[in-house]
C-alpha atoms as one frame of an Amber mdcrd trajectory, in Angstrom:
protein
  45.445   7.959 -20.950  47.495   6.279 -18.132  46.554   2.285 -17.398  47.647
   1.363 -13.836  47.307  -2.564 -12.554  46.226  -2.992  -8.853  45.940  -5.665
  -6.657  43.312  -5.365  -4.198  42.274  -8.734  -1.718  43.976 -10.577  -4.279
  41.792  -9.344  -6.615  43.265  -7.816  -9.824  42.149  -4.301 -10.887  42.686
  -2.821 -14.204  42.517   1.520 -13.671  42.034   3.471 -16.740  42.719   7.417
 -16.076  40.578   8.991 -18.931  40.751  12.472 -17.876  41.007  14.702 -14.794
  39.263  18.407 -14.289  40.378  20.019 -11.243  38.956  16.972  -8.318  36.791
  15.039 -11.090  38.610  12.186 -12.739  36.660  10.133 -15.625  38.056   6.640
 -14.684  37.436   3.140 -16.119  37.703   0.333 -13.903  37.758  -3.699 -15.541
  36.197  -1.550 -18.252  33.295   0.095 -16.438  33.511   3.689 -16.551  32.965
   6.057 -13.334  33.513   9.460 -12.377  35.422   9.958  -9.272  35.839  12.847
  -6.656  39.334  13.418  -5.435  39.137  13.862  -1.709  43.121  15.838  -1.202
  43.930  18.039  -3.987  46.829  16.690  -6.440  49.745  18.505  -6.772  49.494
  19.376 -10.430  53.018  20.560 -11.232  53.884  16.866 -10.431  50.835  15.792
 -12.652  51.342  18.279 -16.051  48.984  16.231 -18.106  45.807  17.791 -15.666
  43.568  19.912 -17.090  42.807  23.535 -15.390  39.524  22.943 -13.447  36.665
  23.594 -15.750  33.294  25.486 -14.178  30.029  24.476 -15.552  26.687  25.043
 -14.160  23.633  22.695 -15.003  20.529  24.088 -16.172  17.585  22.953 -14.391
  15.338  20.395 -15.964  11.746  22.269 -16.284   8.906  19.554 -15.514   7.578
  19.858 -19.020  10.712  18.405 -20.412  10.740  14.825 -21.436  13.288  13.090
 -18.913  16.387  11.666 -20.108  18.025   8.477 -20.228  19.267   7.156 -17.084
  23.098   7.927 -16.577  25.601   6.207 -14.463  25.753   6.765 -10.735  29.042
   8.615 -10.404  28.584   8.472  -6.664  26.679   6.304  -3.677  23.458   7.402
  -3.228  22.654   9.401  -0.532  20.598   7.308   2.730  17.002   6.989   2.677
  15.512   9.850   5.182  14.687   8.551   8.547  11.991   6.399   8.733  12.144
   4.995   5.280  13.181   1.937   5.882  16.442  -0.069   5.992  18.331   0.446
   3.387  19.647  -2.516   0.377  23.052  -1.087  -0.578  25.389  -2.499  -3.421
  28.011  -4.989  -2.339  30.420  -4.438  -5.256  30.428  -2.297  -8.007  29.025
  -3.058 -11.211  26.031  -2.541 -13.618  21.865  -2.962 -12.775  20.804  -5.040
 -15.494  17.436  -5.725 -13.886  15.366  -4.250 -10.681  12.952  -7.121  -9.948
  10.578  -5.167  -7.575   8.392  -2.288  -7.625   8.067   0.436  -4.713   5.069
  -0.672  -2.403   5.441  -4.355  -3.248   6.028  -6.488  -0.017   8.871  -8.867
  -0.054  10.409 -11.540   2.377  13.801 -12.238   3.588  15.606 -13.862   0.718
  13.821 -12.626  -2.460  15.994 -11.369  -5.243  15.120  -7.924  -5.335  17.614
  -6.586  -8.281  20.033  -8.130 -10.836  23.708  -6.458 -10.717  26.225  -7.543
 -13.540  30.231  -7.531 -12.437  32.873  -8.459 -13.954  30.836 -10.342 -16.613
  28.581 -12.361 -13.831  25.098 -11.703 -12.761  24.938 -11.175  -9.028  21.306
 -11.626  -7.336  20.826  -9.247  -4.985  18.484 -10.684  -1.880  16.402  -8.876
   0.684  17.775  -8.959   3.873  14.470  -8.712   5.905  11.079  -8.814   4.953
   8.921  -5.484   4.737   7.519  -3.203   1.820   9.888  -1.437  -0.554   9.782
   2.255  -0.016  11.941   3.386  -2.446  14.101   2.357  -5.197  17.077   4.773
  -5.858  18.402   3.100  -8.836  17.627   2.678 -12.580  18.394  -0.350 -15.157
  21.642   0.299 -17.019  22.679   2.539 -13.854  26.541   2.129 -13.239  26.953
   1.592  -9.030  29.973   1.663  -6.606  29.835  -0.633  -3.968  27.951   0.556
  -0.660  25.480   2.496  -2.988  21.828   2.631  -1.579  20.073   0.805  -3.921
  16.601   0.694  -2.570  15.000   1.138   0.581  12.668  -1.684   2.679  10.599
  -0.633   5.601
């Protein structure tokens, strides 16, 4: 595994390279774990520890099966469709240790909607405007990058 220190905003980064399959790479970052997309292609003969690309194909979930436990968001959720609402979206990335709403409930501007854990603190996350909540994207113990959609209020 390769450890890299960056300084972003004055902010100190700890980057963990776990492992990299073709453009996936299992990162940790401060210890949270993500998988990442690699947008250019890396030139592997500079890179000889990268595995050859690995093709698997998910089987689909039949509705009689029992769901399973909520895994980390690897990427931001995609935007509400039109007419949702407006959407609540992460401001850092971090954990959802608790989603204090429920879709249909009305909320006003201000009110903590979900609980986001970063770097060891619990961040409040607040309604912007007031409205219902259409839709809520995320799970508890869901693993989010900053500018993911967390919920929608319309």
């Amino acid at each position: 595994m390769n450890k890299y220190q960056y300084k972003v905003q004055g902010i100190d980064y700890e980057v963990e390279i776990a492992e990299v399959e073709g453009n996936i790479a299992k990162v940790n970052v401060n210890g949270i774990p993500f998988e990442i997309e690699l947008q250019k292609p890396i030139n592997a003969a500079k890179h000889p520890s990268m595995n050859t690309p690995k093709v698997e194909v998910p089987k689909p979930a039949t509705p009689s099966q029992p769901t399973a436990a909520p895994q980390p968001v690897s990427q931001p959720a995609q935007p509400a469709p039109a007419g949702a609402g407006m959407p609540i979206k992460s401001p850092l990335p971090g954990t959802v240790t608790d989603i204090k709403v429920s879709v249909g409930q009305t909320i006003q501007a201000g009110d903590v909607v979900l609980v986001l854990e970063a770097m060891k603190m619990q961040n409040n996350i607040e309604a912007e405007h007031e409205g219902k909540v259409t839709a809520i994207y995320v799970n508890q113990g869901d693993t989010v990058m900053e500018g993911t959609v967390l919920m929608t209020i319309g």
